[in-house]
DRENDO-1510 file (C-alpha; in Angstrom, 1 decimal, always signed):
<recs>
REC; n; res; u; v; w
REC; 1; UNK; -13.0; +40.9; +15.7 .
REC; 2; UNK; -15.3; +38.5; +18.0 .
REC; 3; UNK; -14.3; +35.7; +19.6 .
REC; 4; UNK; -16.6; +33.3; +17.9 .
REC; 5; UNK; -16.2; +34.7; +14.3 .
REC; 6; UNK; -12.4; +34.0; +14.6 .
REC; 7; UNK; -11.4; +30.0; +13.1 .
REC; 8; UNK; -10.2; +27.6; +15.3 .
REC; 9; UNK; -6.5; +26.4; +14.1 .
REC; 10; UNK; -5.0; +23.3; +14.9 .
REC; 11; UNK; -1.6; +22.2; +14.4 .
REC; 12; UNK; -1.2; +19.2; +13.6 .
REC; 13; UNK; +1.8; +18.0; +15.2 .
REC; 14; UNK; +2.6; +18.5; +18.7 .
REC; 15; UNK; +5.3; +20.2; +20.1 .
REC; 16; UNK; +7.2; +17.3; +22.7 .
REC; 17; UNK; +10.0; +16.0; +21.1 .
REC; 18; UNK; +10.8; +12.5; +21.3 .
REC; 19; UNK; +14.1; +10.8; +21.1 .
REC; 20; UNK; +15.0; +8.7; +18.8 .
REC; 21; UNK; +14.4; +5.3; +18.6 .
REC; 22; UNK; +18.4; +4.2; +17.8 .
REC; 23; UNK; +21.1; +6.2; +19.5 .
REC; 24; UNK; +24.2; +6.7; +17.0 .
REC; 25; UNK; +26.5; +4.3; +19.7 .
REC; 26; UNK; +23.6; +1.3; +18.7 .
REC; 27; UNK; +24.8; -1.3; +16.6 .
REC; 28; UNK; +21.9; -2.8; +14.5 .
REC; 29; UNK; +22.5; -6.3; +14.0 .
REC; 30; UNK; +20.7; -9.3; +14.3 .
REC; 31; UNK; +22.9; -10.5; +17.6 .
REC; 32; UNK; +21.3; -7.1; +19.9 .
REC; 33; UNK; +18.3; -8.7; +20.9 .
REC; 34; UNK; +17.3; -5.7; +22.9 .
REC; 35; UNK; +17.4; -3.6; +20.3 .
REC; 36; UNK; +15.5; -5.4; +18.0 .
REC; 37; UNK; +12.6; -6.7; +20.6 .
REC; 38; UNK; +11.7; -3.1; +20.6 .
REC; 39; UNK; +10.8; -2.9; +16.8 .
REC; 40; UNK; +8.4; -6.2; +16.7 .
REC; 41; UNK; +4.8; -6.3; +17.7 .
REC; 42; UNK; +3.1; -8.4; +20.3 .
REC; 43; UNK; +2.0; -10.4; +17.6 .
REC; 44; UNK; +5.3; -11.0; +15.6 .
REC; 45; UNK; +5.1; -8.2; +12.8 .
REC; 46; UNK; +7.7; -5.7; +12.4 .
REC; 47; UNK; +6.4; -2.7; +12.7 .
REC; 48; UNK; +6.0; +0.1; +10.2 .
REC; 49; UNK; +8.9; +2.9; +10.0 .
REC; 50; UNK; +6.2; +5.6; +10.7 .
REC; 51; UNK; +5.7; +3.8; +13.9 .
REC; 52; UNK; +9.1; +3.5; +15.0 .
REC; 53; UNK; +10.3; +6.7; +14.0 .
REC; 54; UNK; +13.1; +5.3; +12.0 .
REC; 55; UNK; +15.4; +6.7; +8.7 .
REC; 56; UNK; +14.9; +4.6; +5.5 .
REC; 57; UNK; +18.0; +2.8; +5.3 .
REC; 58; UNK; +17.8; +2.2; +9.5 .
REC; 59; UNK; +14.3; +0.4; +8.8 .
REC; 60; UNK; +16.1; -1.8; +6.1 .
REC; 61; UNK; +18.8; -2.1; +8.4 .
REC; 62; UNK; +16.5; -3.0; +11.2 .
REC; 63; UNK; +14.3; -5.8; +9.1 .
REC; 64; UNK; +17.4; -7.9; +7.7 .
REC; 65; UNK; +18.6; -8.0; +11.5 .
REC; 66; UNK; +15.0; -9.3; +12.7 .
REC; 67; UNK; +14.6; -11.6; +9.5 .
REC; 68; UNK; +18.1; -13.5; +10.3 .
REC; 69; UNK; +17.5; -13.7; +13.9 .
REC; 70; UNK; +14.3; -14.8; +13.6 .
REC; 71; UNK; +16.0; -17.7; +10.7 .
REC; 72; UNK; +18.8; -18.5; +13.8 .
REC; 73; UNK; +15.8; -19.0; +16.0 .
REC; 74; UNK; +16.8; -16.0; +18.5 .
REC; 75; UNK; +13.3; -14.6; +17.6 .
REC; 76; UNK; +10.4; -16.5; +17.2 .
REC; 77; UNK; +8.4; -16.1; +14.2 .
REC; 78; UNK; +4.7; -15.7; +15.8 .
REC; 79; UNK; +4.8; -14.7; +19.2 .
REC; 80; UNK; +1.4; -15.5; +19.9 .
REC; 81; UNK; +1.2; -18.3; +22.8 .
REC; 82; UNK; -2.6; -19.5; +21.7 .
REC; 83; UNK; -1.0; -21.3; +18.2 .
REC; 84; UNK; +1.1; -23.1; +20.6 .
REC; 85; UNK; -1.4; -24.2; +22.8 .
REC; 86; UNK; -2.4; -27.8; +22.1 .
REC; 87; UNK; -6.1; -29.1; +23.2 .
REC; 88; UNK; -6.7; -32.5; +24.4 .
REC; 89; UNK; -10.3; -32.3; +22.3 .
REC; 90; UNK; -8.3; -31.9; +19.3 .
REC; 91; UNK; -5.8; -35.2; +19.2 .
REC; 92; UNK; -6.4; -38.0; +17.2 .
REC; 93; UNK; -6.5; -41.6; +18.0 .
REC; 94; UNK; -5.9; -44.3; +15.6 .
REC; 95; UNK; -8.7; -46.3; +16.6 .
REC; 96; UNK; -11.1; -44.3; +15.4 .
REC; 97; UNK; -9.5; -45.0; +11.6 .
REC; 98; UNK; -11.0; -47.5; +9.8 .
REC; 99; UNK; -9.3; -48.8; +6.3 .
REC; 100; UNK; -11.4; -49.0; +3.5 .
REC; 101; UNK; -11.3; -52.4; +1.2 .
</recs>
């Protein structure tokens, strides 16, 4: 058979295993900071289970953790630094109020 009659076949998945995400010695709760850090987005979000690479009830595991630290105020709830950014432009002044009679 010829070269360029034969299809071209791709597997879909590549070969390199990665490790997983939780080692069996982690404890997931929401006091390991570390741990939980590496399952939020720059933005905040807690990322999907597809992403992490996590089992179903590790995911659920993982989200209560990040909910109730996030309620103690270990984590914060956006982690975007522009909504904390306050502009001068923006403040108000009460002078500029008038009261209608």
């Amino acid at each position: 058979m010829d070269k360029s009659k034969r299809p071209f076949i791709k597997s879909k998945r590549s070969f390199r295993r990665r490790l997983p995400p939780i080692q069996p010695g982690d404890q997931i709760d929401y006091r390991n900071i570390s741990l939980i850090s590496r399952f939020i987005s720059e933005q905040g979000k807690i990322l999907s289970r597809r992403v992490n690479r996590l089992t179903l009830k590790q995911q659920r595991l993982i989200t209560l953790a990040i909910k109730q630290a996030r309620i103690l105020s270990l984590l914060p709830f956006l982690n975007n630094a522009k909504e904390f950014k306050r502009n001068e432009s923006t403040t108000r002044t009460s002078s500029f109020r008038t009261k209608k009679k």
